[in-house]
C-alpha positions as CSV (number, residue, x, y, z in Angstrom):
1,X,-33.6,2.0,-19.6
2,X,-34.9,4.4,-16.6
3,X,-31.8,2.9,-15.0
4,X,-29.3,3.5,-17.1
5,X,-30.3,7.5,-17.6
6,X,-30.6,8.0,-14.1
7,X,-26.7,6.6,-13.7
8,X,-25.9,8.5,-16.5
9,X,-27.5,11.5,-15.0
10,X,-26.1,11.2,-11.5
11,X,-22.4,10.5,-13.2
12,X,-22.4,13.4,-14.9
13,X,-24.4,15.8,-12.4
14,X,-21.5,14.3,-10.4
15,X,-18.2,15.1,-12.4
16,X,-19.6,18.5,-13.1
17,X,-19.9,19.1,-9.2
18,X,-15.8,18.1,-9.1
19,X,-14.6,19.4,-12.2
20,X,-16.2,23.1,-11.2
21,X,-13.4,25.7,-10.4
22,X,-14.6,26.7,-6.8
23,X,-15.2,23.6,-6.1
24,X,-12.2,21.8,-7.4
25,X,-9.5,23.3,-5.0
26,X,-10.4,21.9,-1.5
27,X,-8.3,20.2,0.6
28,X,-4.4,20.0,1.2
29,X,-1.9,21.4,-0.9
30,X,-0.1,18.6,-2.0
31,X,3.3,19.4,-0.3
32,X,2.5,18.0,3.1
33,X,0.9,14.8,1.2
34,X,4.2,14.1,-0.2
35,X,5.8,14.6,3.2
36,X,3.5,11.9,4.6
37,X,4.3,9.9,1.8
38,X,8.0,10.0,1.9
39,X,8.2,9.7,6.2
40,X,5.7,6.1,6.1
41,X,8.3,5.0,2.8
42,X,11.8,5.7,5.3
43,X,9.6,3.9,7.6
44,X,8.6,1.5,5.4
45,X,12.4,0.5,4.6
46,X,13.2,0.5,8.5
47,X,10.5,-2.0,9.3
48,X,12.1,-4.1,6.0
49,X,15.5,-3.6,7.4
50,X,14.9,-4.5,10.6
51,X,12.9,-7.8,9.4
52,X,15.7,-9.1,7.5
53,X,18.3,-8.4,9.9
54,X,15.9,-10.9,12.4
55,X,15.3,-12.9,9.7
56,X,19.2,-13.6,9.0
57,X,19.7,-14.0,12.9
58,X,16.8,-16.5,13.4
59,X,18.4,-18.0,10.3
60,X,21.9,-18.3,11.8
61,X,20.9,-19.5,15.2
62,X,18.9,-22.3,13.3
63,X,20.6,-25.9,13.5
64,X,22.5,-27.2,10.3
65,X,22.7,-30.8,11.0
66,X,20.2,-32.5,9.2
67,X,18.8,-35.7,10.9
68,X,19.0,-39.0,8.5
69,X,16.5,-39.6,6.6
70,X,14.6,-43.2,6.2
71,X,16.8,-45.4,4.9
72,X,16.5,-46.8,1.2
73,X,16.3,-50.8,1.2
């Protein structure tokens, strides 16, 4: 039971820290987060653009004649 009030205790000591108003504007403004965020998805859609545009030409250059297979008898 000790247990279980001290997590109880240290959660709510905890959330009180964070939810105080001095406290609970630190760190970036949220404008250069999205920034980051839209940059690694443009390069996110490169890398995927790139890939299948390999992809197809590893794809093309493959051989299309199939060998037999074992014949049935």
């Amino acid at each position: 039971m000790d247990v279980l009030y001290r997590l109880h205790f240290a959660t709510a000591w905890r959330l009180r820290q964070l939810l105080r108003p001095l406290v609970a504007d630190r760190g970036d403004s949220p404008v250069p987060s999205a920034i980051i965020i839209a940059g690694l998805a443009i390069i996110a859609i490169g890398v995927l653009a790139w890939l299948v545009t390999y992809v197809e030409g590893f794809m093309d250059d493959a051989p299309t004649d199939l060998p037999d297979g074992p014949e049935g008898g």
